[in-house]
Backbone as XML, in Angstrom:
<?xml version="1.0"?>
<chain id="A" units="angstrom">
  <residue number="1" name="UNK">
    <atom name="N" x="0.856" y="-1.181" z="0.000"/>
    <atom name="CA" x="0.000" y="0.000" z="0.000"/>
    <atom name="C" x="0.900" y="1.243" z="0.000"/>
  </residue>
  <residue number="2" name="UNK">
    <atom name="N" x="0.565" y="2.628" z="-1.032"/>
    <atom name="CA" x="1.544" y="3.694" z="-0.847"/>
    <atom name="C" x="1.425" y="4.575" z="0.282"/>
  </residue>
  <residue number="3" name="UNK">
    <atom name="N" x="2.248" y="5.362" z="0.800"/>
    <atom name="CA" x="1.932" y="6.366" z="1.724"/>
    <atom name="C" x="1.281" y="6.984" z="1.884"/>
  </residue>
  <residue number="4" name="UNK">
    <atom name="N" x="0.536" y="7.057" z="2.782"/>
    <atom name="CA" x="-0.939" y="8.373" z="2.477"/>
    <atom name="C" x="-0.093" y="9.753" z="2.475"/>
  </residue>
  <residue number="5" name="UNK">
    <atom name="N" x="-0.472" y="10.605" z="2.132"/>
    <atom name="CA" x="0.196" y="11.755" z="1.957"/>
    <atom name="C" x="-0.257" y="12.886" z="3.263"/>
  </residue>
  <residue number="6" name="UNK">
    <atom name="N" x="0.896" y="13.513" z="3.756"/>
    <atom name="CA" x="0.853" y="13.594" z="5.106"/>
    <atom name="C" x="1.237" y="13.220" z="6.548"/>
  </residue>
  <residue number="7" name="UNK">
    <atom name="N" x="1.461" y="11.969" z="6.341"/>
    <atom name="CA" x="1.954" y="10.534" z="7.065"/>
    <atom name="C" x="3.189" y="10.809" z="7.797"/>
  </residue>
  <residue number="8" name="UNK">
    <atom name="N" x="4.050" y="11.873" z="7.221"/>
    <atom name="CA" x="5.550" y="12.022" z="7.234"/>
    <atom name="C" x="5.662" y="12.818" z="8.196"/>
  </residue>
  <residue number="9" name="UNK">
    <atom name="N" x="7.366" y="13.046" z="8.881"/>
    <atom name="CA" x="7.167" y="13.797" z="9.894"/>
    <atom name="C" x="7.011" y="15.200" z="10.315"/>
  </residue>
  <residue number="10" name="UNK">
    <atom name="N" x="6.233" y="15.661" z="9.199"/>
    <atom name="CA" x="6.188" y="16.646" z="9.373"/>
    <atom name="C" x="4.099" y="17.167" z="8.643"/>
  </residue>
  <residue number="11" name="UNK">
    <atom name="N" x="3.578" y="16.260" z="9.394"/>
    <atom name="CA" x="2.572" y="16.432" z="9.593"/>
    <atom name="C" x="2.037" y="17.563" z="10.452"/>
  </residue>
  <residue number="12" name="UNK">
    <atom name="N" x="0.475" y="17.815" z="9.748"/>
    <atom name="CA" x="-0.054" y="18.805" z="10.929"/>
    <atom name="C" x="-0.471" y="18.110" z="12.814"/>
  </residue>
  <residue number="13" name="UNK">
    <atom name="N" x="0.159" y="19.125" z="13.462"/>
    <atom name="CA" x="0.342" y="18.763" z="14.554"/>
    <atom name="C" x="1.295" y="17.984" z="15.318"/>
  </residue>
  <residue number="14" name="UNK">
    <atom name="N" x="2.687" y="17.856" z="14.491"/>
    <atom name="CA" x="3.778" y="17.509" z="14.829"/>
    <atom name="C" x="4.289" y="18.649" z="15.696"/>
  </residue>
  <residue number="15" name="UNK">
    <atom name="N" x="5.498" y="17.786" z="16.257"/>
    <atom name="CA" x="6.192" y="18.905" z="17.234"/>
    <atom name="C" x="6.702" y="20.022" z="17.168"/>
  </residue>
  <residue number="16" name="UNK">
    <atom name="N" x="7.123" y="21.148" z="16.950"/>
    <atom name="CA" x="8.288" y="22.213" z="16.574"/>
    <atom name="C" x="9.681" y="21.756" z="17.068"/>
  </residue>
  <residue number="17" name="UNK">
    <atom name="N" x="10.726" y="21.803" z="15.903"/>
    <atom name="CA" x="11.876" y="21.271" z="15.861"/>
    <atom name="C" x="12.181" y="22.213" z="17.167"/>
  </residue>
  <residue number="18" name="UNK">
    <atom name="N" x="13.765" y="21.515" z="17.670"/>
    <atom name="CA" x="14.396" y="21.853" z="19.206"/>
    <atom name="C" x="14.924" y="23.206" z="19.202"/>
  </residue>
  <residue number="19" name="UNK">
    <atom name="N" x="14.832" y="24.259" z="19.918"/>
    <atom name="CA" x="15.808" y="25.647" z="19.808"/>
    <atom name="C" x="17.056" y="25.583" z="19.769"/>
  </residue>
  <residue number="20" name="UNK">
    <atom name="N" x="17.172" y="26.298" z="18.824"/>
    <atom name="CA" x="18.736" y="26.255" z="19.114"/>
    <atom name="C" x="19.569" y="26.803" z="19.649"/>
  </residue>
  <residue number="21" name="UNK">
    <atom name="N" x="21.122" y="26.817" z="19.614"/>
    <atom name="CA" x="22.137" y="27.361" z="20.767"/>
    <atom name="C" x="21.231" y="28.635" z="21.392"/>
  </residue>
  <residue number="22" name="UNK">
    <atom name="N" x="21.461" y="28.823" z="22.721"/>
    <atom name="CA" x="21.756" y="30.415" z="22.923"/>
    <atom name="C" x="22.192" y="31.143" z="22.455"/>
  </residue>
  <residue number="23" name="UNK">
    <atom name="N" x="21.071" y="32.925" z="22.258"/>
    <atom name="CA" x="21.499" y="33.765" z="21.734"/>
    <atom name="C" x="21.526" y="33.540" z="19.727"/>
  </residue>
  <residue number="24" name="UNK">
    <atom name="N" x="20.907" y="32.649" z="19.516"/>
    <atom name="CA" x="21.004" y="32.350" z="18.009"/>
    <atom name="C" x="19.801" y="33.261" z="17.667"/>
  </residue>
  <residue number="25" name="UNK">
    <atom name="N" x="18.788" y="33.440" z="18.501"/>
    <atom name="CA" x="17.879" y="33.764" z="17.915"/>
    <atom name="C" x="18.510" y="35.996" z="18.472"/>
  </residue>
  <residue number="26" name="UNK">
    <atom name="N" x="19.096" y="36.130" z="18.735"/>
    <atom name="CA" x="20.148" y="37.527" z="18.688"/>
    <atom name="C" x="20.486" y="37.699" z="17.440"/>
  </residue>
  <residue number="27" name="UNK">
    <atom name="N" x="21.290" y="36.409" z="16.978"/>
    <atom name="CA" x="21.831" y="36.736" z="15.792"/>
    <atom name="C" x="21.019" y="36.597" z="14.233"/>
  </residue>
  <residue number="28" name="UNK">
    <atom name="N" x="20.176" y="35.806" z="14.205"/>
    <atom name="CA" x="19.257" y="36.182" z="13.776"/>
    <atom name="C" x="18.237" y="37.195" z="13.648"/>
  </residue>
  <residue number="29" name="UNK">
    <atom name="N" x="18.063" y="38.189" z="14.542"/>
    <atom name="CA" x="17.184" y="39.374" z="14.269"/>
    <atom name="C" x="17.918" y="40.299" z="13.925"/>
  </residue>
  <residue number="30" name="UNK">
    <atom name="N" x="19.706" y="40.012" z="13.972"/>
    <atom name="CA" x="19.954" y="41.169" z="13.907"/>
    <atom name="C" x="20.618" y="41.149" z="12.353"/>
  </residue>
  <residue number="31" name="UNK">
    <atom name="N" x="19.898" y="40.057" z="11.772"/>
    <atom name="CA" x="19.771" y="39.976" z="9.955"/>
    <atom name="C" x="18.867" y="40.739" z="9.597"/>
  </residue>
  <residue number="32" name="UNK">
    <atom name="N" x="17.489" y="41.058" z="10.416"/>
    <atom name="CA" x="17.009" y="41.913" z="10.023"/>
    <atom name="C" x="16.776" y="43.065" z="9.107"/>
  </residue>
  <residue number="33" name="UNK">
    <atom name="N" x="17.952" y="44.458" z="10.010"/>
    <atom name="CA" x="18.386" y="45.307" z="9.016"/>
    <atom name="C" x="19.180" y="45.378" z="7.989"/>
  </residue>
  <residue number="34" name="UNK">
    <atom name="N" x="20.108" y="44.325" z="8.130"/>
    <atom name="CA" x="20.716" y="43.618" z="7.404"/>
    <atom name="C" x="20.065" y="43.981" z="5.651"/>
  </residue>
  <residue number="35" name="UNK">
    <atom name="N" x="18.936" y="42.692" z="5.882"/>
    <atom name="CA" x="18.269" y="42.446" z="4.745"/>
    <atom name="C" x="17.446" y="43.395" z="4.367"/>
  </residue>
  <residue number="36" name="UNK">
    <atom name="N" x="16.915" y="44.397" z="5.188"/>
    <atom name="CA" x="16.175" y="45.817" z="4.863"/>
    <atom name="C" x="17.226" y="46.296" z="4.141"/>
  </residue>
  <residue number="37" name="UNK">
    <atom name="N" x="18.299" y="46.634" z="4.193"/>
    <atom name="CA" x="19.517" y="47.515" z="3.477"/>
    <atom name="C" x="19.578" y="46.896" z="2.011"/>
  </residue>
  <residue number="38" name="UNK">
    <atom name="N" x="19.586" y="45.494" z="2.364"/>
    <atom name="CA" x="20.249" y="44.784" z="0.856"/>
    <atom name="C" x="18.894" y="45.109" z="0.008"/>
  </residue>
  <residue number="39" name="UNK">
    <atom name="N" x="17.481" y="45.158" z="0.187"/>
    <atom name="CA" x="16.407" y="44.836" z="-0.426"/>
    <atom name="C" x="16.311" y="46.743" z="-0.740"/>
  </residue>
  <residue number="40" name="UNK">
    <atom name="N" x="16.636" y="47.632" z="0.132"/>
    <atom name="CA" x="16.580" y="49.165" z="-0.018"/>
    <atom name="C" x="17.119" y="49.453" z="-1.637"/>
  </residue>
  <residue number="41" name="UNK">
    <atom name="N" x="18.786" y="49.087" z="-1.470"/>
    <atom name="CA" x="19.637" y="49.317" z="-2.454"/>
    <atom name="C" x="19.291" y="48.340" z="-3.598"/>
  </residue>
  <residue number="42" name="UNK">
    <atom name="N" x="18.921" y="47.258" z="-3.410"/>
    <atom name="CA" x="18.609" y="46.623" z="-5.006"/>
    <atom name="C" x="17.600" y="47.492" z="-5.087"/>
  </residue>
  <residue number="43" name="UNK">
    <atom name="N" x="16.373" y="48.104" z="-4.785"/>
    <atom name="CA" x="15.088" y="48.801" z="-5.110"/>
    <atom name="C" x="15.625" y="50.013" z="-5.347"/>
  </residue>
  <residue number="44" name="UNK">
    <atom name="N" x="16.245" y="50.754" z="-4.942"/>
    <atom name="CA" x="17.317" y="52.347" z="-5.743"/>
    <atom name="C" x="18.176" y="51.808" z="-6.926"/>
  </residue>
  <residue number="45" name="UNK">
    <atom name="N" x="18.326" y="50.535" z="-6.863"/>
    <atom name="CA" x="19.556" y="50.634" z="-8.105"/>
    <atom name="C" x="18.680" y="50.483" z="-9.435"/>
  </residue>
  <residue number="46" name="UNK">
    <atom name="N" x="17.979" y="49.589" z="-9.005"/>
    <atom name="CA" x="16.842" y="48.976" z="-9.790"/>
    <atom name="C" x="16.133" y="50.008" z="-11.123"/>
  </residue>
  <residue number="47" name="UNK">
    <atom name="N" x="15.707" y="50.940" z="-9.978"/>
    <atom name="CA" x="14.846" y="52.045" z="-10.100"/>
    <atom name="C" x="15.675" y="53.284" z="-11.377"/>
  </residue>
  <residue number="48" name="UNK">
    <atom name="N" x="17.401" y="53.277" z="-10.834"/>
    <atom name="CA" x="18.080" y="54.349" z="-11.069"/>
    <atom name="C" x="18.466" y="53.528" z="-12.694"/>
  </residue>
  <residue number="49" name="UNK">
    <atom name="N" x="18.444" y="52.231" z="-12.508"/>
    <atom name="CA" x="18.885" y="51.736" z="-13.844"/>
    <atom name="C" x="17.654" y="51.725" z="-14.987"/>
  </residue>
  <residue number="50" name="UNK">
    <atom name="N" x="16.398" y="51.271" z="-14.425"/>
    <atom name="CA" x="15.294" y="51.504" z="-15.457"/>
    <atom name="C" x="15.149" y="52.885" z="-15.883"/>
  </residue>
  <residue number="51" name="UNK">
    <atom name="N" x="15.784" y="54.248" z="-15.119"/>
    <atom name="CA" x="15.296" y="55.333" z="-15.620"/>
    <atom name="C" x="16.356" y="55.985" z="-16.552"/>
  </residue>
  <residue number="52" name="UNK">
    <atom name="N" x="17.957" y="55.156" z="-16.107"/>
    <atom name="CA" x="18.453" y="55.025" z="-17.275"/>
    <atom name="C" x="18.088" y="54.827" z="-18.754"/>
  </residue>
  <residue number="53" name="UNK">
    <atom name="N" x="17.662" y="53.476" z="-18.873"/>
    <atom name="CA" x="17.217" y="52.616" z="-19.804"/>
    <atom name="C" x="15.836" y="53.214" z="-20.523"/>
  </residue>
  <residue number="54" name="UNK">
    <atom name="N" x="15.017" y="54.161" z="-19.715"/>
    <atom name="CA" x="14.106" y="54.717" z="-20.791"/>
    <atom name="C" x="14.575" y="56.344" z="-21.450"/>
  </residue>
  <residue number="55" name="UNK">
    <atom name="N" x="15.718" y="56.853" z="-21.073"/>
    <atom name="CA" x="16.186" y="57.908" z="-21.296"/>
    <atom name="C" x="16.360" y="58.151" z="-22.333"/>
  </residue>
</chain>
């Protein structure tokens, strides 16, 4: 018989995987602004190059 689909471990109502080290979740938020900056500047470059390109 095949697997019912779902079956696996990562069904609804499975556990939430274990936390990890201390302080991981520090270093993780502080990707945050991080990724606000990187997503800022591709959206200005973006912007500055299409207005190139219709010039």
């Amino acid at each position: 018989m095949p697997p019912v689909a779902g079956s696996g471990p990562h069904r609804c109502g499975a556990a939430p995987p274990a936390a990890g080290p201390p302080g991981q979740e520090d270093q993780l938020g502080a990707l945050g602004p991080v990724f606000n900056a990187i997503v800022l500047w591709n959206t200005r470059y973006i912007d500055l190059t299409v207005n190139l390109l219709r010039a």
